[in-house]
N, C-alpha and C positions, 0 to 999 in steps of 0.2 A: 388528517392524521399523517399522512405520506409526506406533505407540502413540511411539517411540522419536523418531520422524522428526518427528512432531506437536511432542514434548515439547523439543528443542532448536530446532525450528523457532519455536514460541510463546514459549520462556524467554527467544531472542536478539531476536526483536520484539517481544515486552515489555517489556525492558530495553531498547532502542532508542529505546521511544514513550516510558519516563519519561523516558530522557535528553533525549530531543528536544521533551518536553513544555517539562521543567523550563527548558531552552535556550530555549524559546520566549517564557515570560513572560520571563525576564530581557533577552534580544533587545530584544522591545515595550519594555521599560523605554526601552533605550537608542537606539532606531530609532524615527523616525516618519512614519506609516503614508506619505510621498511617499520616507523614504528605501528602505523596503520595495519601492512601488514603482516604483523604477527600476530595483534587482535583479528583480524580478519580470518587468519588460519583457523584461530581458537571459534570464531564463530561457522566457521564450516565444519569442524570435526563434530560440534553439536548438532548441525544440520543434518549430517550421516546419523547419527545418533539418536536424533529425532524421527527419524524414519519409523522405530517401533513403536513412536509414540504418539503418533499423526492419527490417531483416532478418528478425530470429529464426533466424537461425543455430544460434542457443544451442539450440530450440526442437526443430529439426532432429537435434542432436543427440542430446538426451532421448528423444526420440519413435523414433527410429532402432533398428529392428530387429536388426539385423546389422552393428553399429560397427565398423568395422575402423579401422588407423592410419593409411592413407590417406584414407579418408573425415573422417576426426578432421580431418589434416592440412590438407586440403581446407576444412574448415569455418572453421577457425582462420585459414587465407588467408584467406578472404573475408571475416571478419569484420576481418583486421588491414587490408586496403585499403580497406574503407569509414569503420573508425575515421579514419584518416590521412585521407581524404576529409574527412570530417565535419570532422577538426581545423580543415584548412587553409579549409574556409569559412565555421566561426564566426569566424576569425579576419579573414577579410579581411569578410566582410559585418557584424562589427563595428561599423564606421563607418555603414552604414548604417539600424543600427538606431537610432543616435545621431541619425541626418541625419531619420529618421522622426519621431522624438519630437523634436528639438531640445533631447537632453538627451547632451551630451559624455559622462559618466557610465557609460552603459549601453556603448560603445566599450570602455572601460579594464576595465570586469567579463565582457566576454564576449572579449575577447582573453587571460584571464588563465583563463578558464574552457574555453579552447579545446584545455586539457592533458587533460584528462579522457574524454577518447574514446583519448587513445592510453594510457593506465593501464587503461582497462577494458580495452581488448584485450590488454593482457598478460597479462591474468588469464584469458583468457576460458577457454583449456583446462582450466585445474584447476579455475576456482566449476562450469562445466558436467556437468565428470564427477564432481563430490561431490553434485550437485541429482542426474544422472541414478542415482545409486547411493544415494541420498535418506541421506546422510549431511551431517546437517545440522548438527553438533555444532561442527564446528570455526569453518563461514565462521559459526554463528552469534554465539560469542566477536567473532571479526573484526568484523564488522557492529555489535556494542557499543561495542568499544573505538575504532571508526572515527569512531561519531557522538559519542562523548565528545569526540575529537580535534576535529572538526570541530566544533561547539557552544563547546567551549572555546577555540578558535582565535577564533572567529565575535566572541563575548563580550570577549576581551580586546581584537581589533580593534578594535571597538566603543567601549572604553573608552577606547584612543588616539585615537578621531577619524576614523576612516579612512571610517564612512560607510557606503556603499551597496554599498562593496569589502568592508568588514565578513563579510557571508557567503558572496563568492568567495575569500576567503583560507581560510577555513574548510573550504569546497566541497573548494577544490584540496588541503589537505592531509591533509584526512580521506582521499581517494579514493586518494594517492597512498599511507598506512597500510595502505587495503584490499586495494590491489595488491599489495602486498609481504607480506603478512598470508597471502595466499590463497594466495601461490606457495609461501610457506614450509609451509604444513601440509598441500598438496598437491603434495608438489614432483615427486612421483614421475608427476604427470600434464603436468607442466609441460616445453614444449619450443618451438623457434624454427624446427620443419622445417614449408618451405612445398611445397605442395601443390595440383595443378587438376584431382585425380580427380574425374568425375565432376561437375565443377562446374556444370556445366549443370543439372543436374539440382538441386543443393544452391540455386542461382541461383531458378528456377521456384520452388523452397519459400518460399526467401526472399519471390522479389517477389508470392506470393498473403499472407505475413505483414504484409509492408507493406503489403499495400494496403486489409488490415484494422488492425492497430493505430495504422500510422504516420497516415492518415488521421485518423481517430479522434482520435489524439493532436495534428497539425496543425493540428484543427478548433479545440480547447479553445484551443491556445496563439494562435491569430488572435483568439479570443474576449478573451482578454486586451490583445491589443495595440487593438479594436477601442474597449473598454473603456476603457483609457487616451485614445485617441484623442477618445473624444466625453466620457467625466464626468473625465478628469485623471487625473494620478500616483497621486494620495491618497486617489482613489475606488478603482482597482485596487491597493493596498495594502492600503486596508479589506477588498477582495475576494479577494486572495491571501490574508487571516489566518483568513478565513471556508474557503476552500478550504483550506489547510494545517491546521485543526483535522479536517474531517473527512476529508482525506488522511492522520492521524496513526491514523483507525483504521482505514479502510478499508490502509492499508500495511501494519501491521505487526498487525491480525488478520486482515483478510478473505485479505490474500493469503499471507500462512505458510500459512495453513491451505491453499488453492488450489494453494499452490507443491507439496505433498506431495500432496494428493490427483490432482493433473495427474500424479507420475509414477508415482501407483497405477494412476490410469487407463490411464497408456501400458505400466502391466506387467502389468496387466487386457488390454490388446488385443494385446499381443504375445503372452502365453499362451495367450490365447484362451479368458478365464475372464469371467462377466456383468459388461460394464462397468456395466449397470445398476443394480447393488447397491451398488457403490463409488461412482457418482455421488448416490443418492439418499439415502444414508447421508450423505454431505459435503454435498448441500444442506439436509436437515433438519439438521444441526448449527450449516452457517454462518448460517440462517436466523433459528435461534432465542438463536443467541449476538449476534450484529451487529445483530438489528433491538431488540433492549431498549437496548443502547448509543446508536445512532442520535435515535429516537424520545425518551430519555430526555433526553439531550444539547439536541435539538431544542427539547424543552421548556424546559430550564432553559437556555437560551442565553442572556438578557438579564444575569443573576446570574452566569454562568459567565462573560462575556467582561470584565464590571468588575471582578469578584474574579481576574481573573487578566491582563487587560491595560492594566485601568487605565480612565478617564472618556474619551480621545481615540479609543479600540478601540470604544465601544461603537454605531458607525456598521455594524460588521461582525454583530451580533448577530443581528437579520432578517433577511438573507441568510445567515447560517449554518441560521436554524431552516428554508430555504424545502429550501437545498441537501442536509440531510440529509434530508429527509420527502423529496424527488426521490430519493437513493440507496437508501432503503429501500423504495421504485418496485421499484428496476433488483433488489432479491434476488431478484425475481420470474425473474426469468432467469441468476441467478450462474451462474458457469463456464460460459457459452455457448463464449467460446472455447476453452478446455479441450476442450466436450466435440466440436466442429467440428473441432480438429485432429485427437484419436484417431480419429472418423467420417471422417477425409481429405473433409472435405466444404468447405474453407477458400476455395473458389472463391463456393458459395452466401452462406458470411457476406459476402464482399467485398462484394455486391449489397446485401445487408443495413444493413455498416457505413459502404455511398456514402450511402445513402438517410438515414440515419439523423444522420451530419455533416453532411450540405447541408439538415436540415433544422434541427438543433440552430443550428448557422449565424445559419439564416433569424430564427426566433424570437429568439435573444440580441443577433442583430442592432437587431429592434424593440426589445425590451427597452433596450439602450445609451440610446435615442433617447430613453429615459421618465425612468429613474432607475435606481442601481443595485441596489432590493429587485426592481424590473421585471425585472433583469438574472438575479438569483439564482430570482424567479417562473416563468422563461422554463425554467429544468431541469426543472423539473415535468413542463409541456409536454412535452417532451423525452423523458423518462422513459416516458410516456403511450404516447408515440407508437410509444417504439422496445421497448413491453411488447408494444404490437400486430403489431410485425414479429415477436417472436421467437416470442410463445404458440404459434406452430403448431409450430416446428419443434426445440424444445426435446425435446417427448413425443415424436418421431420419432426424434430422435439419441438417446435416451437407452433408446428403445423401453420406453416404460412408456403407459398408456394418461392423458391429459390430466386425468382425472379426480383420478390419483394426483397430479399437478403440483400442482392445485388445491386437492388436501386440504393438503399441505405447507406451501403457502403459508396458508392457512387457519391452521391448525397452529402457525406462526410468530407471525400476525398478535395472535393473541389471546395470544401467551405476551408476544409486545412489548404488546400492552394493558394485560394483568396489572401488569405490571413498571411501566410509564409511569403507571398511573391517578394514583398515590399523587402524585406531584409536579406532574399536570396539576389536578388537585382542588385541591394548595395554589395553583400558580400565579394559576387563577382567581380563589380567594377573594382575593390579594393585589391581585389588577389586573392581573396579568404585571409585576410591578413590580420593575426591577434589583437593588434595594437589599432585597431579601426575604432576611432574616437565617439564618446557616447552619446555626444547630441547627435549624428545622423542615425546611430542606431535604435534612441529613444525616438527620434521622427519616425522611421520608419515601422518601428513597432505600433503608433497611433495609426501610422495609416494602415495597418493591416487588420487592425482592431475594429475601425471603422467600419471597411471595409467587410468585413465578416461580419458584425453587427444588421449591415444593410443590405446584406445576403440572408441573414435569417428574417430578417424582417420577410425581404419577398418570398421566401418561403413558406413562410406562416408555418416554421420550425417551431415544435414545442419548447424547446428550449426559448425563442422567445419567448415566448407565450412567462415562460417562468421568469427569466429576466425584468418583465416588462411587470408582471404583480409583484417580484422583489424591490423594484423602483417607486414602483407607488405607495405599497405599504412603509416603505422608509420614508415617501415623501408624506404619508399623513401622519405618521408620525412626530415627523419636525414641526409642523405646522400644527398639531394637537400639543405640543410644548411650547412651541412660541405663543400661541392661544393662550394657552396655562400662566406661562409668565407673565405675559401682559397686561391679564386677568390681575395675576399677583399687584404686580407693582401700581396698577391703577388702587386696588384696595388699599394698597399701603400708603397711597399718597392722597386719599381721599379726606375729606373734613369729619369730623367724630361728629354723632348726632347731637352734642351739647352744644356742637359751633355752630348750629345750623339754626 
């Protein structure tokens, strides 16, 4: 079921991140980096805005021991009154994210973006009860054909002239496909009965989720308008492309894989089987697959942002290498949240993730003041800071001894080494220089790839272990259709029993 739940959960955000990659250079063609960011503003004034609405309902859900369909019912209400919340005050605080920047603009895309909290809550009963039953197969089709919609919407926009509305047209009808998508191939969980069992209690879960995520998420999106505010539109547009490259992996690898191991975890603590085997297993995997990506990425960032966005993008290229060496910081503590909720310890993180946004804050704030590599130097710090809050309490919720944490990350660090040396060696020898031509960069990608591969081997890293029955079952599969065919065509070219 997990091997199952991995394998649609990774095929649908794989297929997600090429479309959304592929979407992306074409976008940059046709946007420039001040029309980015003005959509970018309009997506962080919702971020702040989202803050009250950062529930985790969903969350609730999953995690919920004893689901009954008033409980459901209950969750489903709550979740459809704060959506409708949510609507009605992107919609009227619209204007005033306009009247902040003194860009009309950002009013017309976040009143048009104000549809989209009432689409997800229609959906919210069926995507929830297909994550809590880790049947990932269908929304992850959905989730493909959503962002082709949206990408394709976005692009033709684009072409028309429409501007900075470009990817709220996109936004709104990709989301409005995913609703409808998600009711359809879960319809049998899909319903409009409201419910206030128990709500008090549903409420209290809620508001200790908000007041770790939604914060958290607050923090980032002021960091953006803060951004705008003091280096301009077009500095926060080169910093949304920087941020959206490596949201393009941490989204659709770091978190498939988290989304599945979260409801291992919460079918680990409801059975009351060692969450600790299921957690340390998913962090040696997501450790050693994310941080070669990362790292690797990081390095060839100067080369990667002009072969893929052009000579006007490559202002975004050193804040991408600052921001992903900061995220491969934070593997050091992946699924903290995850493992905080199954611990029901989600009161400790909130102390955790106040401390940790008022200081992120503090720092990006100085940084604005300097420049915007300042601004992406400033996650580092950050990273640093919030490694030192969590290192204690990591080995406790997960009840392994810190040692074990340490060697893990160990573990990780030198497979991302291996993997990275090969293209930090050419980088050097060129200078770090953009224009460093792509057959030695493709060579050296193979050879790090190798190389990492025959690290996990001697390892006897589970990640191999996955690799290596992913390999095979593809390869019996080719061979149980070659079989098939040749079956076929031999039949077909056989003598009829009249000729015989």
């Amino acid at each position: 079921m997990v091997r199952k739940a991995l394998f649609w959960s990774f095929s649908g955000n794989g297929a997600t991140m090429l479309v959304t990659f592929a979407g992306s250079i074409v976008i940059a063609r046709l946007l420039s980096p001040r029309e980015m960011g003005v959509y970018a503003v309009a997506m962080a004034t919702i971020g702040i805005i989202q803050l009250f609405a950062a529930f985790g309902v969903g969350s609730y859900v999953i995690r919920e021991i004893e689901l009954t369909s008033r409980k459901l019912d209950a969750a489903f209400t709550i979740n459809l009154v704060l959506s409708i919340a949510l609507a009605i005050a992107i919609f009227l605080l619209g204007r005033f994210g306009a009247f902040l920047l003194s860009e009309p603009t950002v009013a017309s895309v976040l009143q048009l973006l104000a549809i989209n909290p009432i689409l997800g809550a229609l959906s919210f009963r069926s995507s929830v009860m297909l994550q809590r039953a880790m049947l990932f197969r269908g929304t992850s089709i959905i989730g493909v054909l959503a962002m082709m919609i949206t990408t394709g919407v976005t692009i033709i926009a684009a072409l028309r002239g429409e501007s900075s509305m470009s990817p709220a047209y996109g936004a709104v009808t990709g989301a409005l496909f995913g609703t409808l998508g998600t009711i359809l191939i879960a319809r049998e969980h899909w319903s409009m009965r409201l419910s206030l069992f128990e709500w008090r209690k549903i409420t209290a879960f809620g508001l200790r989720i908000m007041s770790i995520g939604g914060i958290s998420q607050a923090s980032a999106r002021v960091m953006d308008i803060v951004v705008a505010h003091f280096l301009g539109l077009a500095a926060l547009g080169l910093y949304s492309r920087a941020l959206n490259l490596n949201n393009l992996i941490f989204g659709n690898i770091y978190a498939p894989m988290t989304r599945v191991v979260f409801a291992k975890l919460s079918e680990a603590q409801r059975e009351g089987d060692r969450v600790a085997d299921v957690f340390l297993r998913g962090l040696r995997m997501i450790i050693a697959l994310i941080g070669p990506l990362v790292i690797g990425l990081a390095v060839l960032a100067k080369p990667a942002i002009l072969l893929l966005y052009g000579e006007r993008w490559m202002g975004a290229a050193i804040p991408l290498s600052l921001i992903l060496v900061s995220h491969f910081i934070t593997l050091s503590f992946a699924m903290n949240w995850e493992l905080f909720l199954v611990r029901d310890e989600l009161k400790v993180q909130t102390r955790l993730e106040i401390s940790r946004s008022l200081f992120g804050v503090l720092t990006q704030v100085i940084g604005s003041l300097i420049s915007l590599v300042a601004v992406a130097a400033s996650s580092i710090v950050d990273a640093i800071f919030s490694l030192l809050l969590y290192s204690r309490h990591m080995p406790r919720l997960a009840q392994v001894e810190q040692s074990r944490m340490i060697g893990i990350y160990a573990e990780g660090t030198l497979l991302t080494a291996v993997a990275a040396l090969p293209c930090f060696v050419l980088m050097m020898l060129t200078g770090w220089d953009s224009r460093t031509s792509l057959l030695p960069i493709a060579g050296t990608i193979a050879v790090g790839v190798v190389a990492w591969l025959l690290l996990l081997k001697q390892m006897k890293h589970p990640l191999m272990d996955e690799i290596e029955l992913l390999v095979s079952q593809l390869a019996g599969r080719i061979a149980r259709r070659h079989k098939t065919g040749a079956a076929e065509q031999q039949w077909r070219h056989s003598p009829d029993d009249g000729d015989s």
